[in-house]
N, C-alpha and C positions, 0 to 999 in steps of 0.2 A: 635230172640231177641238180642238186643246190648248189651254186656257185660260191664256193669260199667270198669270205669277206678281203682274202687276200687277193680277188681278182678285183674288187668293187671299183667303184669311183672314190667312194669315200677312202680305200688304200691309197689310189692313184695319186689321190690332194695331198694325204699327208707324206709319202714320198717325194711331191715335188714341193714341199713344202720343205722337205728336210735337206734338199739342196741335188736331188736327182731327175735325169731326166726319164721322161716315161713316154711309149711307144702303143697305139694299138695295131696289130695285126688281126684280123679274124674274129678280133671281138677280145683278143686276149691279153690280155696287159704285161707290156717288156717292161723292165725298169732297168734304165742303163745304169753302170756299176764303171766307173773309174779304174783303170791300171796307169801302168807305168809307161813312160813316152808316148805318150797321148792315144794308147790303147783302151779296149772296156771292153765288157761283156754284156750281154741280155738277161736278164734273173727274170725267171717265170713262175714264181710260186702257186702252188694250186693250182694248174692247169687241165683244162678238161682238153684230154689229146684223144677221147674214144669216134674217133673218124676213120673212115675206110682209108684206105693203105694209102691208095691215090691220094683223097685229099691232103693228108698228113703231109706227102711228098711235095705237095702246091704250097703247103701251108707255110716248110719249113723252107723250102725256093724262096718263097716270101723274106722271111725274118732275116736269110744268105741274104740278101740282094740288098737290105736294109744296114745289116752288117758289114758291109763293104762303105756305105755313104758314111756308118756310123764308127769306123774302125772298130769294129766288136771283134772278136779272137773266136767267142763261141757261146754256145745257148743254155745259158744252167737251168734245169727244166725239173719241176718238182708236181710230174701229171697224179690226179687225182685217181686214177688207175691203171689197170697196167701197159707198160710202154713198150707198142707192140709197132717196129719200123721195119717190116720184110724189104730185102734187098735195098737196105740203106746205105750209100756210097758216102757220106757222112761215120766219124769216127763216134762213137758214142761209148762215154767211158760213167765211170761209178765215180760221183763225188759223195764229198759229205754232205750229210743232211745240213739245209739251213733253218728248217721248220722241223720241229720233230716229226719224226715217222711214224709215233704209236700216242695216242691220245683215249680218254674215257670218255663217252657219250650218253648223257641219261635220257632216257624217253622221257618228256612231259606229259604226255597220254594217261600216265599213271596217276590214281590218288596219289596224293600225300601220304596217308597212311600206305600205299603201295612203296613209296620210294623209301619209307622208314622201312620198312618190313625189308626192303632189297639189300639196304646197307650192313654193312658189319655192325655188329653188336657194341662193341665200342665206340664206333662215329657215333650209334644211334644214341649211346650214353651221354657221350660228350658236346653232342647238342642240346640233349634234355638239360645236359650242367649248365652250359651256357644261358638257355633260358633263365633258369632260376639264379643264375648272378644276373641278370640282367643285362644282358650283352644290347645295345641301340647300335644299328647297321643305318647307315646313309649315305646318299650322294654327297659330294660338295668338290669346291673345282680349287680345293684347298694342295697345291701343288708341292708348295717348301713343304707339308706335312708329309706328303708321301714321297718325297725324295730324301727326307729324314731318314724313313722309315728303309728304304730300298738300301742304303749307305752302310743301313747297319746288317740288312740281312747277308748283301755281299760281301759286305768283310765277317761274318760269323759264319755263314755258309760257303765260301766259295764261288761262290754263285757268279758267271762272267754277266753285266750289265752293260746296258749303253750306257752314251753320258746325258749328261741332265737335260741337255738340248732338245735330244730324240726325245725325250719323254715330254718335255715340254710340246714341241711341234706336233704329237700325236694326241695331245688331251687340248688342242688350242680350237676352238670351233669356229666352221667350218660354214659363213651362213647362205653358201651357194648349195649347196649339196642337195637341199630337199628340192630345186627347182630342177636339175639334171632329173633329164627324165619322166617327171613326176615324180620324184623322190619320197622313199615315207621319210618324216620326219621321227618316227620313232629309234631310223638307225643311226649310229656312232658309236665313238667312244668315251665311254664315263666310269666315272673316278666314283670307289665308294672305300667309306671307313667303316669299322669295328670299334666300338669305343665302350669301356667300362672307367663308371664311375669319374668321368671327364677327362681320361686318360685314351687315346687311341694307342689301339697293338694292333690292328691288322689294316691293310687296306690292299682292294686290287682293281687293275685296267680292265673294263669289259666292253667288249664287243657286241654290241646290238644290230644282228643286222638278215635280215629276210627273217628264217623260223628260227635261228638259232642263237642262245647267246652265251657267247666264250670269256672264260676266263683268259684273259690274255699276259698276264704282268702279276704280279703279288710280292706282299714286303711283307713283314711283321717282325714283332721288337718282341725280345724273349721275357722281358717283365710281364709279370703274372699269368707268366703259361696252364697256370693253374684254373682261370676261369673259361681257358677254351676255343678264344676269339674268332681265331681261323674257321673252326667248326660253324657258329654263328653266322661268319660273314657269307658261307658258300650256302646254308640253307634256307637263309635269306634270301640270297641273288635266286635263289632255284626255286623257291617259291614264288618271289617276285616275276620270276621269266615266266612261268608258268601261267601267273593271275593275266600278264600281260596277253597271254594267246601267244607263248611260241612252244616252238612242237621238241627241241634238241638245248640241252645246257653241256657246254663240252667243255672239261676239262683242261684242252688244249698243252699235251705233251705231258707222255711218263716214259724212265730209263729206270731200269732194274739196278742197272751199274751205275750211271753217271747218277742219275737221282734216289736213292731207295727210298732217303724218307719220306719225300715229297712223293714216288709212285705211292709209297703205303696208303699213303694218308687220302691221294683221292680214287684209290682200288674203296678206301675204306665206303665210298658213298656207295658205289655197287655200278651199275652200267656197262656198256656192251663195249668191249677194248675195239677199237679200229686199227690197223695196221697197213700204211700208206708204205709204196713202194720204192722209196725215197730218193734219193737226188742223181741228175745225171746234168754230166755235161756234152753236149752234141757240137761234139767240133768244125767250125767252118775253115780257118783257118793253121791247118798241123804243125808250120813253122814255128808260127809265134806262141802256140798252144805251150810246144816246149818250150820255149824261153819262159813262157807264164811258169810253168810246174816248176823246172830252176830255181828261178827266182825265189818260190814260194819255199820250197825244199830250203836255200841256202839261208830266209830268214830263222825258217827250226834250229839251223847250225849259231844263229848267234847270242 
């Protein structure tokens, strides 16, 4: 199985970069998460937990006993498949997702002409438009342009964002990374725009990292919806990922309810829906766990 780019090194950098601390057990990567009176929890995102029963029990002994040095309360756990703990003396409860649950995934294996053929009839339309306005797609590590751009889709859509920081500390490179390991240098995060006629309307965060590469982040500015931008900038990136030799371009997160338009639009490219089994918290601690849920409940009330 492909390890999420959320287990990698290169996460780990840019989470202690952004001011947390991070943990390996088993190869897995904790990122401690701050509460209240000098409490924290574990955040596990993408976890590969498919180990026989035993080891899981060793594993999570493990992360308990680390939990104790690190005051953690409990283990938010977001396994790659399903989460299967027989006679677990451990509380394990259903949180919310922190990562979406349900994402599109395109095979690269396919021609071009395959993936055209795969999409809905109007994506396919509306990239052919974009070609003939002349939509130019590119990298640049042009930052205040794509925090323009995010500023405005959050306040037109809704849309909950970080602050400028996070974004900055997750696009600021990173010149240890390729030596970890033997690191490829082809992985990270990078920044590309949509630009017509010397005007940018789209730009998004991408994840380059083993065979797959994620759309991670996306803004765009509602002036001249009419040329298409968005459409361009993703057949680009999927062409791009493609030329480069990787095997998976993921769309990375659709909600029927929380997002419709945003699902429509990348149902519209075609690819195989994945349905992750989404988040739990594995409690170490039950006292404090309720004072956590309190706490957290009594902030909704204000």
């Amino acid at each position: 199985m492909t390890n999420s780019f959320l287990q990698s090194e290169l996460w780990e950098k840019f989470q202690q970069s952004a001011g947390c601390a991070t943990f390996r057990v088993d190869g897995a990567l904790l990122i401690k998460k701050p509460l209240l009176l000098g409490r924290s929890y574990f955040y596990a995102p993408r976890t590969d937990l498919s180990r026989k029963t035993e080891d899981i029990r060793i594993f999570l002994n493990k992360i308990e006993e680390l939990a104790k040095k690190e005051k953690s309360i409990f283990l938010r756990v977001e396994p790659v498949a399903e989460l299967k703990i027989e006679n677990c003396k451990l509380k394990i409860v259903r949180s919310s997702d922190v990562q979406p649950s349900q994402t599109i995934i395109l095979d690269l294996s396919q021609s071009e002409e395959q993936l055209l053929q795969n999409m809905h009839p109007k994506t396919r339309y509306n990239i052919r438009l974009a070609e003939k306005k002349g939509i130019k797609v590119f990298q640049s590590d042009d930052f205040e342009k794509f925090w323009e751009l995010m500023k405005e889709t959050t306040g037109r859509d809704g849309f909950r964002a970080h602050n400028k920081d996070y974004y900055q500390k997750m696009l600021q490179p990173h010149p240890i990374l390729p030596l970890i390991r033997g690191g490829n240098e082809r992985e990270g995060l990078k920044l590309y725009f949509a630009q017509h006629e010397n005007k940018i309307l789209a730009a998004g965060i991408f994840v380059f990292y083993q065979n797959t590469v994620t759309y991670l982040h996306g803004a765009s500015t509602h002036e001249h919806k009419e040329v298409m931008a968005p459409y361009a900038l993703h057949w680009q990136m999927i062409k791009l990922a493609k030329k480069l030799g990787y095997a998976k371009y993921d769309f990375y997160g659709i909600d029927e309810k929380k997002w419709p338009g945003v699902t429509r639009f990348k149902r519209g490219f075609g690819g195989g829906e994945i349905n992750y089994q989404g988040c739990f918290d594995i409690v170490f601690n039950n006292k404090w766990y309720e004072i956590y849920k309190l706490v957290k409940w009594l902030k909704k009330l204000m």
